[in-house]
SEMARZA-696811 format. One line per field, with one value per residue (C-alpha): residue number from 1; x, y, z; chain. Coordinates in pm, 1 decimal. Layout:
pos: [NUM / ...]
px: [X / ...]
py: [Y / ...]
pz: [Z / ...]
unit: [A / ...]
END
This chain:
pos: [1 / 2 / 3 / 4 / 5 / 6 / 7 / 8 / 9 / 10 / 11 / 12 / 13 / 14 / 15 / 16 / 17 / 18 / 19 / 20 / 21 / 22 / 23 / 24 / 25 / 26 / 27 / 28 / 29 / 30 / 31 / 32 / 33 / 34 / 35 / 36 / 37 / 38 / 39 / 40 / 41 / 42 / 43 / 44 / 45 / 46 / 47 / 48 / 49 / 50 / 51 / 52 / 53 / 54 / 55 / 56 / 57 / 58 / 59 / 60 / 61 / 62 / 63 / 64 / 65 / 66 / 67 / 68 / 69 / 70 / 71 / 72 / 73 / 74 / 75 / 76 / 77 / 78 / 79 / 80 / 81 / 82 / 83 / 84 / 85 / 86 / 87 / 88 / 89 / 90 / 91 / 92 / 93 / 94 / 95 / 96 / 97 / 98 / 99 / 100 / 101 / 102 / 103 / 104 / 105 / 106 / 107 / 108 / 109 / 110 / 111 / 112 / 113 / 114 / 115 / 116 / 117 / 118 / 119 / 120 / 121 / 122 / 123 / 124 / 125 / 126 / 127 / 128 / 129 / 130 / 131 / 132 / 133 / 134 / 135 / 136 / 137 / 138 / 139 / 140 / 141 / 142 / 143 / 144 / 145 / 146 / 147 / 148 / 149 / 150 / 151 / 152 / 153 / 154 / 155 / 156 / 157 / 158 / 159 / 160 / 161 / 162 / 163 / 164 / 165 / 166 / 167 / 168 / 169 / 170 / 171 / 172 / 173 / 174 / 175 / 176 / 177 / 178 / 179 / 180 / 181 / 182 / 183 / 184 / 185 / 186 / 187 / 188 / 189 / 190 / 191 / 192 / 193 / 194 / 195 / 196 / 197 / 198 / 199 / 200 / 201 / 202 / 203 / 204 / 205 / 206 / 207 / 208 / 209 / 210 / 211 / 212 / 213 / 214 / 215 / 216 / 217 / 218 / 219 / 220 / 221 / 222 / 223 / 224 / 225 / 226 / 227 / 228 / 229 / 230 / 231 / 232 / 233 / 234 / 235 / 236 / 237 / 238 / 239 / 240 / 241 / 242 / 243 / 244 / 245 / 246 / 247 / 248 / 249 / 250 / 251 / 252 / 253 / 254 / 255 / 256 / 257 / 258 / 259 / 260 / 261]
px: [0.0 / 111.3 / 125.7 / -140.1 / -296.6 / -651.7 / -858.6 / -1156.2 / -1440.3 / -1423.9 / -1642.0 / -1780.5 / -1495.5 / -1268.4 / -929.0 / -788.0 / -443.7 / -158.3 / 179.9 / 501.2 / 635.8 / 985.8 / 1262.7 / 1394.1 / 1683.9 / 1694.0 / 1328.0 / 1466.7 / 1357.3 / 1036.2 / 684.6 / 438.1 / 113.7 / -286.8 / -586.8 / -871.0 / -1270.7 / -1199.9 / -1329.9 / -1591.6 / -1440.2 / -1096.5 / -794.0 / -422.1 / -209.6 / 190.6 / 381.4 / 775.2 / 1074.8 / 1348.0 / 1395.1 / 1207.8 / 966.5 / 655.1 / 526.1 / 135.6 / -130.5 / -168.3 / -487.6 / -484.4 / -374.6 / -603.0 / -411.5 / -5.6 / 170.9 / 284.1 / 637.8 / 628.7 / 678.2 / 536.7 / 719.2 / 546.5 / 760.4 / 633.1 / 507.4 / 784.5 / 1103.6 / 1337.9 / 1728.0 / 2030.7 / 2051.7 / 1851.4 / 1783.1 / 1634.2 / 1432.8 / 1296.1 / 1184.4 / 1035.7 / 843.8 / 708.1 / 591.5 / 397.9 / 260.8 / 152.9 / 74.1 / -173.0 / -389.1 / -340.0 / -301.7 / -508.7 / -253.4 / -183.0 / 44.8 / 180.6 / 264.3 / 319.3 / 640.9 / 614.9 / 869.8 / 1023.5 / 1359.6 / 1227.9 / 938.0 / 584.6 / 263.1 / 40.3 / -318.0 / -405.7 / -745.1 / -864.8 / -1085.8 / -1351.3 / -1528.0 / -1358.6 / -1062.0 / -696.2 / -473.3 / -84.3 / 194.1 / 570.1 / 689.8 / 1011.7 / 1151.9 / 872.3 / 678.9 / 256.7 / 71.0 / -233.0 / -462.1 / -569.9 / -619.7 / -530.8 / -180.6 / -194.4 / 104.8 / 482.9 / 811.8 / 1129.1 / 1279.2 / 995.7 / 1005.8 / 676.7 / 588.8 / 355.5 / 271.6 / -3.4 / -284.5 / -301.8 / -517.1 / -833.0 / -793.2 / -841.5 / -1242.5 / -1213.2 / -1347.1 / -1125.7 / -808.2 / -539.9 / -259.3 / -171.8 / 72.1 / 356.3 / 585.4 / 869.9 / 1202.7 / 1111.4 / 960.9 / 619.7 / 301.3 / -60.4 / -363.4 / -706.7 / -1043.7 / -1352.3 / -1542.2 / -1388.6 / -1011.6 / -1088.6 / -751.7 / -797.4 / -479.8 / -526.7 / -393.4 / -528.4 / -784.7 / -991.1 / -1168.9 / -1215.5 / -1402.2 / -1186.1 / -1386.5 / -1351.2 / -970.6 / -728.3 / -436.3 / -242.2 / 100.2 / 306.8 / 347.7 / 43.8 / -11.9 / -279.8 / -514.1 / -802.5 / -1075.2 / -1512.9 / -1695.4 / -1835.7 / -2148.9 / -1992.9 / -2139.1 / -2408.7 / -2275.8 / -1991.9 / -2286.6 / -2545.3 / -2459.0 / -2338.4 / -1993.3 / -1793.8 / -1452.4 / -1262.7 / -920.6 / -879.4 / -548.7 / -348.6 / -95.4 / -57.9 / -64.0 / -286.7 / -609.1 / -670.6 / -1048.0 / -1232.6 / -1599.1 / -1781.4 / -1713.6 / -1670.9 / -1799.9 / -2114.5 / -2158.9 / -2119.7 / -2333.0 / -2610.9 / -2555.0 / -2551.0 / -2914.7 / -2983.8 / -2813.8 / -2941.0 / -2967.6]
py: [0.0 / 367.4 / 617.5 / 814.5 / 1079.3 / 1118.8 / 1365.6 / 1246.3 / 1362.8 / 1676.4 / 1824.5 / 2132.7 / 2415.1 / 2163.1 / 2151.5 / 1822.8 / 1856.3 / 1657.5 / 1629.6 / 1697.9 / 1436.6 / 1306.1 / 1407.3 / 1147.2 / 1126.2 / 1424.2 / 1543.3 / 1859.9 / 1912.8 / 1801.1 / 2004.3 / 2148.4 / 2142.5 / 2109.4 / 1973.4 / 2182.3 / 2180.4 / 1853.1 / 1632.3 / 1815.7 / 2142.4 / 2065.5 / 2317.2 / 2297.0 / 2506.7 / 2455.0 / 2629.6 / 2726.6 / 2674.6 / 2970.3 / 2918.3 / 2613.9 / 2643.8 / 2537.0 / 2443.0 / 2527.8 / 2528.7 / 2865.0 / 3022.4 / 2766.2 / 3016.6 / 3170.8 / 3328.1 / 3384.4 / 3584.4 / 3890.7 / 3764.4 / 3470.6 / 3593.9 / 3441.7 / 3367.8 / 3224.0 / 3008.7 / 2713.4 / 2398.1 / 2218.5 / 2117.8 / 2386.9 / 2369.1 / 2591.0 / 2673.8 / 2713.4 / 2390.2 / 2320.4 / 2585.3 / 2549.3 / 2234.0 / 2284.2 / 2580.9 / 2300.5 / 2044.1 / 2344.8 / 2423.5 / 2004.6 / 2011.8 / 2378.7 / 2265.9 / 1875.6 / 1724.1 / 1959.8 / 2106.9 / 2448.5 / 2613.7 / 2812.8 / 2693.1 / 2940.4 / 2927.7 / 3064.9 / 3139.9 / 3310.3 / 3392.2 / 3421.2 / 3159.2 / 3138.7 / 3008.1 / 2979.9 / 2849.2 / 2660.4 / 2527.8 / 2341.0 / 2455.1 / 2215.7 / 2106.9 / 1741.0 / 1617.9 / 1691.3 / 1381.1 / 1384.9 / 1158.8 / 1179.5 / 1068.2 / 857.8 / 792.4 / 575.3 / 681.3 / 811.0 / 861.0 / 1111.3 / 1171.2 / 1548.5 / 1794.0 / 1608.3 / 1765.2 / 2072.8 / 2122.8 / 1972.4 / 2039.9 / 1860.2 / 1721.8 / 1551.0 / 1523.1 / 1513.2 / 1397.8 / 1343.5 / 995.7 / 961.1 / 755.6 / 576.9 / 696.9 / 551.8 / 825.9 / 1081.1 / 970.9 / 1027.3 / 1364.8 / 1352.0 / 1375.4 / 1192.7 / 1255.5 / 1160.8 / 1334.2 / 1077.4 / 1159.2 / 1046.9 / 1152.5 / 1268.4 / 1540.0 / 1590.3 / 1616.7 / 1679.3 / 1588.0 / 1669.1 / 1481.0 / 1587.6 / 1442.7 / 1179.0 / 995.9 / 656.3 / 372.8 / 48.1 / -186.4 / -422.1 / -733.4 / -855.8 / -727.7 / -412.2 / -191.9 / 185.0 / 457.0 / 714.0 / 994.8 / 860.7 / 841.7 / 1022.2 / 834.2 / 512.7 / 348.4 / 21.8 / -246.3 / -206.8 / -217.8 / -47.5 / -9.0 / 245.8 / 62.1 / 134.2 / 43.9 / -332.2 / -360.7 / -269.9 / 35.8 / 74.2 / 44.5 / 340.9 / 598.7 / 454.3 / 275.0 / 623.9 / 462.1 / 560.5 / 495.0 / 266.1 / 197.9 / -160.3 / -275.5 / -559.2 / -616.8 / -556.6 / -149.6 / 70.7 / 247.6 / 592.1 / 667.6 / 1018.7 / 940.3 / 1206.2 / 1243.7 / 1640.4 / 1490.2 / 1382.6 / 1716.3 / 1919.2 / 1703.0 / 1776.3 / 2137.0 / 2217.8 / 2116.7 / 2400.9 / 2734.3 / 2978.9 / 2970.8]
pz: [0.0 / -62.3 / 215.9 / 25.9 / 303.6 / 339.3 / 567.5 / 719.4 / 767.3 / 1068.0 / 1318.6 / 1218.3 / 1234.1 / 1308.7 / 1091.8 / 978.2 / 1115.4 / 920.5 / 1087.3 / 980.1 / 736.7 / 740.0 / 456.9 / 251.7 / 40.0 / -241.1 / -129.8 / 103.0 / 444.4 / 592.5 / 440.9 / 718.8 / 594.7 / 668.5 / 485.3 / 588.7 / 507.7 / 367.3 / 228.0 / -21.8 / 31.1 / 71.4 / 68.4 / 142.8 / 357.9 / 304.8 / 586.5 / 384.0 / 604.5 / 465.2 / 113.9 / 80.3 / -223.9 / -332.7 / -702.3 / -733.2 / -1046.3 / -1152.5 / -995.0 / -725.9 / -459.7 / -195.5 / 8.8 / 116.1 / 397.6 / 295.8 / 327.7 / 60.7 / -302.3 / -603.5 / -896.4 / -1289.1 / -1455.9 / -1740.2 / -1627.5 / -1766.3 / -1581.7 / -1719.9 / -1768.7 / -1853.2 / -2242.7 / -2497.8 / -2603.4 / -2277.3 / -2269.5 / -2569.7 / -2492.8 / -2181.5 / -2354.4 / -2641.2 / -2333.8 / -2168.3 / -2473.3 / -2504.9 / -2173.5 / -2237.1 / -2517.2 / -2578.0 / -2234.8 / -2060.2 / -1810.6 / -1719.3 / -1888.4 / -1619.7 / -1251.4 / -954.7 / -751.1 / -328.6 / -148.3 / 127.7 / 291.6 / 635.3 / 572.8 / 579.5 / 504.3 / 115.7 / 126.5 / -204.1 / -340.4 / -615.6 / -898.0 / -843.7 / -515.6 / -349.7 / -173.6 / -114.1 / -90.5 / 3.4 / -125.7 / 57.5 / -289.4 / -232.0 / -579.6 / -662.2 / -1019.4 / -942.6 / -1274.5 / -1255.8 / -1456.0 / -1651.8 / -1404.3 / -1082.5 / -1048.6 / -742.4 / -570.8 / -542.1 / -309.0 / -304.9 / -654.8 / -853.1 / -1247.6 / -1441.3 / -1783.1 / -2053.3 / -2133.7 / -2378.2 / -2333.6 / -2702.9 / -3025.9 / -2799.8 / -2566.5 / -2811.0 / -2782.4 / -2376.2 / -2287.3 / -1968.3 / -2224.6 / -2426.3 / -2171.4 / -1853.7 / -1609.9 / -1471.5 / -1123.4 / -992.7 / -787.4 / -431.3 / -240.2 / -97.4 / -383.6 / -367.7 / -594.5 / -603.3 / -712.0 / -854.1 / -509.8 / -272.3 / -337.0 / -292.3 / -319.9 / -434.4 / -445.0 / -757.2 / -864.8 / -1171.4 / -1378.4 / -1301.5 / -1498.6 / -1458.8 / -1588.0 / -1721.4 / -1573.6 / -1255.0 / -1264.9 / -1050.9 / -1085.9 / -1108.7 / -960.6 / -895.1 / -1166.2 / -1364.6 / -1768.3 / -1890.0 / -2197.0 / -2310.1 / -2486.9 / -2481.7 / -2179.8 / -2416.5 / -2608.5 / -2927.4 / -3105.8 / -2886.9 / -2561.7 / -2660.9 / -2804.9 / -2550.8 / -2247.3 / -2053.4 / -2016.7 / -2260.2 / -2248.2 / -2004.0 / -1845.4 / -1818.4 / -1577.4 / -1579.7 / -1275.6 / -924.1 / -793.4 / -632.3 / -833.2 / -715.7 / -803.6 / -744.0 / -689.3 / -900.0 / -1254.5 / -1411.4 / -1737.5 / -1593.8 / -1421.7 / -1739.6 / -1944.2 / -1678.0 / -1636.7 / -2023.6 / -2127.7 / -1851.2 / -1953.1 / -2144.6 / -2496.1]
unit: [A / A / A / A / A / A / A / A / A / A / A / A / A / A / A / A / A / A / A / A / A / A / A / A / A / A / A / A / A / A / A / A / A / A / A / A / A / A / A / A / A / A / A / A / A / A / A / A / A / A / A / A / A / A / A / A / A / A / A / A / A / A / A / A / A / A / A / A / A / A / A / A / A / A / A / A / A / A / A / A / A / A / A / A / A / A / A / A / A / A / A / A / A / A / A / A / A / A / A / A / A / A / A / A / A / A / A / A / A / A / A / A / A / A / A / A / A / A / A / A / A / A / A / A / A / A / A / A / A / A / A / A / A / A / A / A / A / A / A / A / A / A / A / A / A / A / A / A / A / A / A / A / A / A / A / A / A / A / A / A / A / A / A / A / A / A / A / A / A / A / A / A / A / A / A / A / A / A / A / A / A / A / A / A / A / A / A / A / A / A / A / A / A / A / A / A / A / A / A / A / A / A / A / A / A / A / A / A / A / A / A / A / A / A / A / A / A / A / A / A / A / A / A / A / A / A / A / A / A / A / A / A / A / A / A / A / A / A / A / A / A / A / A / A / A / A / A / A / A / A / A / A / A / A / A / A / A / A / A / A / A]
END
């Protein structure tokens, strides 16, 4: 099992405290941090030691001491030279309009420390992973926040994806350091060995030694148009599933028969 973090359910005005995690090797010093109003509501507060920094989604932040500046830079890991630049500008730009992803991420941080409050777009949980050179794939959109020294990638879901409404591309992780990810409604684990079958918009992410392909829900022609399922991620190995237990698809495709024309 992964030491995936999840808040429970808290008395009214009641914070869901999280303790200090250990450092590991390469992932800096420990991360303070707290997972309020959780778990419909959920948001994040990371409390910066001096000079420690903290990668967010752009437009994710609610709040920051006055102390803890903010700089934009691409979401894409950038090096020294051109070269490298360039092509961290070209896997933002993937990232932007194929794979969903923003195309900016917000750096915090402070000399004398301090705290930043961050919050997902939509409503649902916050769940923490002390990453520990181990590889978590997430889905579009699940990505919120990252210390320590984690690498991220595109890895592209196959031409079946393209059909998904959730997106062709997922985001993979690895190195270590401290990472949160959101959900469109409750994170929910399930460790796997064998077959198992999820819906794509109910994905959040996906790690251990697990094979994977995209394929329609069954029924042929009229189960993909008809059934409601769509498309589906069927696994093969042993790893943990990490399923969200409201789908954003289904959301918009109830809300749009209802605006205005």
């Amino acid at each position: 099992m992964s030491d995936l973090q999840q808040p429970t359910s808290p008395a009214p005005a009641a914070p869901v405290r999280t303790a200090p995690v250990p450092g590991g090797a390469g992932g800096g010093p420990a991360t303070r941090f707290e997972i309020t109003h959780g778990p419909s509501f959920a948001m994040l507060r990371v409390d910066l030691a001096p000079g420690q920094v903290v990668s967010a989604e752009a437009g994710s932040m609610v709040a920051r001491h006055s102390g803890v500046g903010m700089e934009v830079k691409l979401n894409a890991a950038a090096s020294a030279g051109f070269v490298a630049k360039l092509k961290a500008f070209m896997i933002a730009l993937i990232r932007k309009f194929v794979g969903g992803e923003t195309f900016f991420v917000n750096h915090f941080s402070s000399p004398q420390g301090g705290s930043v409050w961050i919050a997902p777009a939509m409503a649902g949980a916050i769940a923490h992973r002390r990453m520990q050179g181990e590889t978590l794939t997430l889905s579009t959109g699940a990505y919120m926040a990252s210390t320590g020294d984690l690498q991220m990638r595109l890895k592209f879901g196959g031409l079946r994806s393209l059909l998904a409404k959730e997106g062709a591309f997922f985001l993979q992780i690895t190195g270590h350091g401290d990472l949160w990810f959101n959900s469109y409604g409750g994170v929910h684990s399930v460790p796997i060995n064998g077959p198992f079958i999820v819906d794509n918009g109910h994905l959040v992410g996906f790690e251990g030694a697990l094979d994977y392909v995209i394929k329609g829900a069954g029924g042929g022609l009229m189960g993909l148009v008809a059934s409601g399922e769509g498309i589906v991620c069927e696994f093969n190995g042993q790893g943990t599933v990490y399923l969200q237990s409201r789908n954003r698809s289904a959301l918009v495709d109830w809300l749009t028969p209802l605006l205005p024309r």
